[in-house]
DRENMI-451370 format. One record per residue: x, y, z of N, C-alpha, C in turn. Coordinates in pm, whole numbers, plus 50000, padded with zeros to 5 digits. Layout:
REM residues N
XYZXYZXYZ...
REM end
This chain:
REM residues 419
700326930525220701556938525228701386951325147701796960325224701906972225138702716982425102703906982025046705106991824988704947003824965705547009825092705247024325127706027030125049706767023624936707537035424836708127024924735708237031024617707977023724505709857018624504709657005724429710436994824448711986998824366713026997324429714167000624389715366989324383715766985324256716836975524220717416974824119717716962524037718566959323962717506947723862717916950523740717226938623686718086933023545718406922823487718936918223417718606919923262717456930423243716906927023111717986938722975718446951423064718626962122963720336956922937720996947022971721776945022980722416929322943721626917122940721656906822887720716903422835719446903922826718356897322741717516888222809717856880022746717266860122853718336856622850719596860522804720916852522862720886852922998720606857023084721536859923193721746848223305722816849323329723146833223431723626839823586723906832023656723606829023777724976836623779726366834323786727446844423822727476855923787726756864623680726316875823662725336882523754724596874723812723686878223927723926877324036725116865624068725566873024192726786883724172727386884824069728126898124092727746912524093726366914724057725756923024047725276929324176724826912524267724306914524386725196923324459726306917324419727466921124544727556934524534727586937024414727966953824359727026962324435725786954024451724796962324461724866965124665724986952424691724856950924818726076962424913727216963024853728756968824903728376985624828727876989924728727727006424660726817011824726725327003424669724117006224643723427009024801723166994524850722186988824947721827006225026723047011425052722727023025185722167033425159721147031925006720887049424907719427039824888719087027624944717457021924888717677009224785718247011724730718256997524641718476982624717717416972924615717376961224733717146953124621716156952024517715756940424471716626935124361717086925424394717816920824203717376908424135716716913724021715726906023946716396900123838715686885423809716116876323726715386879023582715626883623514714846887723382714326875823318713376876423167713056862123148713666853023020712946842223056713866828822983715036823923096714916828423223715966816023279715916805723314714936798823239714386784523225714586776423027715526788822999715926782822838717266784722810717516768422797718856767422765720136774222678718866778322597719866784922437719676795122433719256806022523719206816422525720906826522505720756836922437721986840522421721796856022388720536860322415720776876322372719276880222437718856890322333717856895522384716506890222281717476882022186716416878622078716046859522127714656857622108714156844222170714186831622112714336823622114714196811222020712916803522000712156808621890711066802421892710576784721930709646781221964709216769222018710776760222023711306765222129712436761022196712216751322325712946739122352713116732422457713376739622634712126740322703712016749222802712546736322902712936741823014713536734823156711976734423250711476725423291710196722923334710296710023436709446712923535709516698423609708006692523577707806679723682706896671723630705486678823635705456687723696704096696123746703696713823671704526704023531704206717023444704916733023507705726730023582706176744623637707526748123566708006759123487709456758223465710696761723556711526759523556712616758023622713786763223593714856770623668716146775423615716746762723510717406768323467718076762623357719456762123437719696747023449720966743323552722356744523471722446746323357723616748923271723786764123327722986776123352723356786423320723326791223476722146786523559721566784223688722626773123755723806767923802724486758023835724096757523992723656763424086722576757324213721916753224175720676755724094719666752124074719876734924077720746728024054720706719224027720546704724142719916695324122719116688824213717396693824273717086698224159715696700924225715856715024356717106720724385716616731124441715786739824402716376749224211715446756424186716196767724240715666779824255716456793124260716276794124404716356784924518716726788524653717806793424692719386784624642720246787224696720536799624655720336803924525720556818724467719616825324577718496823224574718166835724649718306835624814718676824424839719736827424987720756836325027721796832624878722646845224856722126861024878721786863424787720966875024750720746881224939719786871125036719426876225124720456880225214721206868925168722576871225294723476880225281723006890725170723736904125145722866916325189721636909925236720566922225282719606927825172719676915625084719006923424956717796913924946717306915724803715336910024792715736902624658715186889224671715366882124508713986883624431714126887324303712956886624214713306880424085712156875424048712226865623897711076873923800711646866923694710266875823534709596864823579708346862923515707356853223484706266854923395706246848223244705546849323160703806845523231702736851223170701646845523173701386832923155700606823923227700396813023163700986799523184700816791923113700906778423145702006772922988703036767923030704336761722886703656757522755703396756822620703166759222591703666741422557704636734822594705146724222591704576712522708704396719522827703336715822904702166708022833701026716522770700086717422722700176706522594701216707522504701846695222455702016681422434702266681422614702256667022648701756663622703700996675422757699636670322883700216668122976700856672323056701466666423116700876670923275701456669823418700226668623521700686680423572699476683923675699606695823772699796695323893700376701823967700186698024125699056702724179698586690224294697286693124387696176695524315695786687324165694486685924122694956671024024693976665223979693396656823866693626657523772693606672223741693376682923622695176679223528694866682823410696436683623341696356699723271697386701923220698366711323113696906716823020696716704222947695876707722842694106711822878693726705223005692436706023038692426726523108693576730923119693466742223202693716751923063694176748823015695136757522886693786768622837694236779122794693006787122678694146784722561694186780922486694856781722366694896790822296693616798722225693776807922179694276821322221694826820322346695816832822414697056825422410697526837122336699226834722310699456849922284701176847822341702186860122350702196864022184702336877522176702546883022009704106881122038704766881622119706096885022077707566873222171706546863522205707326851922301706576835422231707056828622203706156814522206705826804722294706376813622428707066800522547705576794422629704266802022596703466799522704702156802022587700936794722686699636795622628699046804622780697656811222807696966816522871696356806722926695796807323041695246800823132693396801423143692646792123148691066798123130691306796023268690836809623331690186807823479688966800523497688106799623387686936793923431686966778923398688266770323382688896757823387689026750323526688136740823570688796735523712690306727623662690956732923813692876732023789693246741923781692526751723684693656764223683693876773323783693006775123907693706776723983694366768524075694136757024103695306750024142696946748924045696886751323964698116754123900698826769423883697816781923921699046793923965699046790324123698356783324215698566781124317699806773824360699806763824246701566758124279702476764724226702566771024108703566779424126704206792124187703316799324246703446804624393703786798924495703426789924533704016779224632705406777224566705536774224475707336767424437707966784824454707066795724369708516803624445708376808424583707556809924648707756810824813708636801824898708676788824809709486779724857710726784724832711206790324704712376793024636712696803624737712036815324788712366825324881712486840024802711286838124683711246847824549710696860624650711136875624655709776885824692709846891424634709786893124483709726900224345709206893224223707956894624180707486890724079707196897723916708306895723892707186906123730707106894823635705756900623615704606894923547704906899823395704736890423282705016893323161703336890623069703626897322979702656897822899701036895422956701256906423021699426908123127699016923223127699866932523091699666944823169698656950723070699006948122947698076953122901697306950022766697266932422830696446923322778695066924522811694466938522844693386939922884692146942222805690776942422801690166936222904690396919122874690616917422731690746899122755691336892022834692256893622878692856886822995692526894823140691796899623188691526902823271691196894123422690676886423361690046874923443691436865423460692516863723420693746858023462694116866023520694606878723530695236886023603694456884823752693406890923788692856882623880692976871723962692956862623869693366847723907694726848423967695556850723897697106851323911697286862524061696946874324062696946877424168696566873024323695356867124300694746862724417695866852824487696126839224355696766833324427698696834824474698996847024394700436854224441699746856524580698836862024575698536871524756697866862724856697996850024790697356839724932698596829124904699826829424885700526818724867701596817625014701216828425122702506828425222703726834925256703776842925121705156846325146704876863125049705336874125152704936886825049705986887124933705436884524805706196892424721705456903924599706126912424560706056924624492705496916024332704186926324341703826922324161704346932624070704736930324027704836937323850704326933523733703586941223686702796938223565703596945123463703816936323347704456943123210703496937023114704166940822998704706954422912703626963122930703906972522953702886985722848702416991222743702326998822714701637008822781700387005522856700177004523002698677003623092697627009323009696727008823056695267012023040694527023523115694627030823079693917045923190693017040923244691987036423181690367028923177690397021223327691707011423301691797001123392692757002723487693027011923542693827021823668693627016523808692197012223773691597009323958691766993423938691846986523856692096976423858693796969623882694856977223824696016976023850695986975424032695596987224087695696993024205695216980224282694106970824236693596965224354694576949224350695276945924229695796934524174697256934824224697886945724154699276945124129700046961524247701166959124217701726966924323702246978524237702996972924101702966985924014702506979723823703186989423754702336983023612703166994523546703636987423425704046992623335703377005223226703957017223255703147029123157703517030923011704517020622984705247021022873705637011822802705597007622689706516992622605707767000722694708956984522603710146987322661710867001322653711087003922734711967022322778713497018422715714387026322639715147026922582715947040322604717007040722511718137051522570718307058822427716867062422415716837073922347716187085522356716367098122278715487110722350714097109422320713817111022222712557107222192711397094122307711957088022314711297078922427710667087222560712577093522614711807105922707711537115622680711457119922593710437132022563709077127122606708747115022494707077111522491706917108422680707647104022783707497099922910706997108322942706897120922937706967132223001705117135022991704527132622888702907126422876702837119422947703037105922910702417095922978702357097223178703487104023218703827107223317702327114323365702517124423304701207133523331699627126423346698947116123251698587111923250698137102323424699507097723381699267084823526699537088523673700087104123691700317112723828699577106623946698197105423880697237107823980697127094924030697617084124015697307070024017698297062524083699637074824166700997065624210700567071924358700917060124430701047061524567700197051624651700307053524803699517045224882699607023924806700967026024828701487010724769701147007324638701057014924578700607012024405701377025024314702467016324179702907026124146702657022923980702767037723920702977036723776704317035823757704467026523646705957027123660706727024723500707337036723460707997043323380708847032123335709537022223373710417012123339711267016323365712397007023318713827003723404715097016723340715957020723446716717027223382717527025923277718337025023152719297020823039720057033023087720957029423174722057037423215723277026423250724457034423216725717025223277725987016223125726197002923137726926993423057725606988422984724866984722878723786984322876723966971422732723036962022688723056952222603724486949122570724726944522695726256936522733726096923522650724976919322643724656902522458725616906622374725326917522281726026922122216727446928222190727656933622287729386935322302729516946722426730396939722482730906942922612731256958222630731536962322483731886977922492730096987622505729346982322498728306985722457727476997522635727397013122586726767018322713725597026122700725447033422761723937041322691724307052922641722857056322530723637066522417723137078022525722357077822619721477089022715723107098322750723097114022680723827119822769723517123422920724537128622973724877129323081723527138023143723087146023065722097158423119720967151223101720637141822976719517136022962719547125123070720277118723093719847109323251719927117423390720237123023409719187140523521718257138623426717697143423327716427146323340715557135623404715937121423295715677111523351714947105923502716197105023575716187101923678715247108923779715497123523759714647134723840712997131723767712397128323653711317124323625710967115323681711537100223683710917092523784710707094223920712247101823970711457102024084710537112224146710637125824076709327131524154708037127924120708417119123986706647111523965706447095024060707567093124096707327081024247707347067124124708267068424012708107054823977709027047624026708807032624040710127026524085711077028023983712517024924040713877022923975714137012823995714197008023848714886999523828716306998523722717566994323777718906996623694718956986923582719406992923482719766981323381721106981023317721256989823377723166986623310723586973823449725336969223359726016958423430726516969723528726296967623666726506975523777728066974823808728876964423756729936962323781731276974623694730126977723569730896986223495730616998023474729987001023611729497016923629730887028323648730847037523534732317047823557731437059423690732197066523701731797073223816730517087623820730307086623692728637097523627728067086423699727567075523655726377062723670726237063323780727227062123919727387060924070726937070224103727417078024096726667091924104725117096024063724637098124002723657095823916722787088524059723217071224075722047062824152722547066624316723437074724335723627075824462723487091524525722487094624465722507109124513720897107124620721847106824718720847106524843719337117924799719687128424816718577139624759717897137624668717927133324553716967127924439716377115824481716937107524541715967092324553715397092624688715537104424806714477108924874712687112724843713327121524689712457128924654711147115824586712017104324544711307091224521710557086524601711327084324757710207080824859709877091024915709337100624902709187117424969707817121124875707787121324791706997130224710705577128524714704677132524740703357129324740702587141224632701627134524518700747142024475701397151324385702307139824305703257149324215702067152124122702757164924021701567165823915702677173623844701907182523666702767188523575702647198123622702247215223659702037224323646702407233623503703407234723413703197240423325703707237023232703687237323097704627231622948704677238322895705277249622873705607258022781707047265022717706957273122616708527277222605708387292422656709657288822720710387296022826711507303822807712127314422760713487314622741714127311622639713707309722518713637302622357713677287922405713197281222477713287263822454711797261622568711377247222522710477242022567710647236322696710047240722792710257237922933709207231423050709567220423110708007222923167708637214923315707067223123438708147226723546706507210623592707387205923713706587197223789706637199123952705747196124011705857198424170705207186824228705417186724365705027175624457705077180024616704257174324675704467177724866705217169324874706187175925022707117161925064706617156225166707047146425166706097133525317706497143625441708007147825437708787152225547708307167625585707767174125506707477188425520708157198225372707707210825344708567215825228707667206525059708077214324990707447214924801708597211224757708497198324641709477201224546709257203524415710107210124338709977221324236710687208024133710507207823999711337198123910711517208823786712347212423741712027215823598713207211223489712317208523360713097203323259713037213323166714397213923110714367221622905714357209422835713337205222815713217194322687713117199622527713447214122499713617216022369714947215222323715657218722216716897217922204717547230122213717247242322257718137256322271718047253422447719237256422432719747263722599718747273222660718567272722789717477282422838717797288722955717007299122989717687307223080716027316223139715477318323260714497320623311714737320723418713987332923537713497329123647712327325423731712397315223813711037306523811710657313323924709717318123854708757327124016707847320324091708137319624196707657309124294706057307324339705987321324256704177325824253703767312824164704487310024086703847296524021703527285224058704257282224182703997270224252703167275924364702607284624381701617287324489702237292124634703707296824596704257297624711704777309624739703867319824817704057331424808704907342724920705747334625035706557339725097707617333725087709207338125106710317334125110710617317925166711297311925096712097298625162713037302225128713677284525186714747281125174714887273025056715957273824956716037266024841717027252524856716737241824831717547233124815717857224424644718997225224634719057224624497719397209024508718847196124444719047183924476719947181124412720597184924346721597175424247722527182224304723107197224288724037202024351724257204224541723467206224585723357207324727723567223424742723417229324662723167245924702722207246824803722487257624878721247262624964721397276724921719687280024968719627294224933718797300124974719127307325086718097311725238717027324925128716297326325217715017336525166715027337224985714327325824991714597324524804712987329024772713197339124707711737337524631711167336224462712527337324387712727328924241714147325324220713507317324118715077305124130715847307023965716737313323979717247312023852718007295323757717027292523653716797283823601717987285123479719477278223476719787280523303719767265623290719367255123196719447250023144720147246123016720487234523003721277232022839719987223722801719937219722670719057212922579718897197822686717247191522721717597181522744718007177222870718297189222999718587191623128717557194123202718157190023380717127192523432717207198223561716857202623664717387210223763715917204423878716277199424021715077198124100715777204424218714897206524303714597221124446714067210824534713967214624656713147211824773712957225324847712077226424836711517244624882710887241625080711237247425123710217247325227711287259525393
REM end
């Protein structure tokens, strides 16, 4: 399978933690399915720990009692998960999900329970147990829930083989992968493993590799494994975070497209670490999520939402429903930086891309803190007779354009479709 444009949804993490339960996910769905669905958004992902009972925020409970069946696989947690219960497992949820036109996805730590391994307990479709497959000395720095897997263990691949099988059964087509992305080169040889048998299990679903920051080094290896990969630890709703994006971006340009994406992480927009209190939204002003938003997408990363979608005021809606910007997401080919400099007393730097459809698009940000004011001569983008300007956020047009007057506030961002 191959995803002709990088993956667009909803995910549970910037907004509950490992709390998150099953009526929060379908109200989200719905939100998503009745606002969203008709602007690209499809997938709504189960963040991780929804296989631990006591989960309650974003913070984990060390060597905690995990929900597991007999074949070492873990399982929704039926207190928080209430289908799940009887051995379905996250089918009936993700029945829902489909029957709104949308895509179900789950987190999934590396590895094999760590409680599993414990008790020894058995695997499906081998001999083999928990402990005979285990690498022990791979463990999460920042989770306790799982040990690493030796590929060169007979069983261990019969054991990511069954759990691919259980979620194809479940009706999962979204996978992100935890603590692999850039467990590299030592875990290399699991990722591998783990891929092969996601991509021979029957049923297409989407890899995601986390946390970040990726590996430049190991670029061609993401590409041949996974569908996208994290360029970043967790993304947050502060400036500084996107400022530094705006590198890493540059960096990984060359490496998004043709079903493989770099991917910037999830948006912290809207209602955001709802664990903590319900009043709680993102500190990102209004200009800094435009910049935002217009960065991922003329660099083609997927979107993913992390605010509670239910408590989106009408900036946030706006913001994920602007037809013209999340074109420019599935549109853009061969984005790159073209220049970083200060411009106008503030630091500015402009980005471009071909569109699939025909026509250039132009991106530019003031990422310093003075207001700015410039005109962008089109000689810069290589484009040396008159267009037409399309201004994406506003919908200006502007026949025989040959520079674009740029004012900016601190932190703003302005994108074009030229052609």
């Amino acid at each position: 399978m191959m995803i002709k444009t990088p993956p667009m949804g909803w995910n549970s993490w910037d907004c509950y933690g490992a709390s998150v339960d099953e009526e929060t996910v379908r109200r989200n769905a719905e939100y998503m399915a009745k606002h969203l669905k008709q602007y690209g958004w499809e997938y709504v992902v189960v963040d991780i720990q929804w296989y631990e009972p006591l989960a309650k925020s974003h913070e984990y409970n060390n060597f905690t009692e995990l929900c597991m069946d007999e074949y070492s696989r873990l399982i929704p947690d039926e207190s928080r998960f209430p289908s799940s219960a009887g051995g379905k497992g996250f089918a009936p949820l993700a029945e829902y999900v489909h029957l709104l036109g949308l895509k179900f996805g789950i987190h999934i730590m590396r590895g094999i329970p760590r409680q599993a391994v414990h008790r020894n307990t058995a695997l499906f479709g081998t001999d083999k147990t928990a402990r005979e497959v285990a690498k022990m000395n791979s463990i999460c720095a920042w989770n306790t829930d799982m040990y690493g897997v030796d590929p060169e263990k007979e069983g261990a691949e019969a054991y990511y083989r069954s759990i691919f099988a259980l979620y194809a059964e479940w009706g999962v087509d979204f996978i992100k992968c935890d603590d692999i992305c850039r467990e590299l080169p030592h875990e290399e040889s699991e990722l591998v493993l783990l891929s092969k048998c996601l991509h021979n299990c029957g049923r297409d679903m989407v890899l995601s590799l986390s946390p970040g920051p990726a590996l430049l080094e190991k670029s061609e290896l993401y590409k041949q494994t996974a569908d996208m990969w994290r360029i970043t630890d967790d993304f947050w709703d502060n400036w500084q975070s996107l400022y530094n994006m705006f590198e890493r971006c540059e960096k990984w340009s060359i490496h998004s497209g043709a079903g493989h994406y770099s991917d910037a992480d999830m948006l912290p927009v809207g209602a955001i670490l709802q664990d903590y209190s319900p009043e709680n939204r993102t500190k990102f002003t209004e200009d800094e999520q435009r910049t935002m938003m217009t960065l991922w997408s003329i660099f083609r990363s997927p979107l993913m939402i992390g605010g509670e979608l239910t408590k989106n005021d009408e900036f946030t809606d706006m913001l994920l429903t602007n037809a013209a910007i999340i074109g420019m997401n599935k549109l853009s080919r061969h984005a790159h930086m073209v220049l970083r400099r200060e411009i106008g007393g503030s630091e500015h730097i402009l980005w471009t891309a071909v569109c699939a459809d025909g026509g250039q698009y132009a991106a530019v940000f003031n990422v310093g803190e003075n207001a700015g004011s410039f005109t962008l001569d089109l000689a810069d983008l290589e484009i040396y007779t008159p267009v037409t300007c399309t201004d994406l956020w506003t919908g200006a047009v502007t026949e025989n354009c040959r520079g674009i007057k740029i004012e900016l506030p601190p932190h703003g961002a302005s994108a074009f479709l030229l052609k």
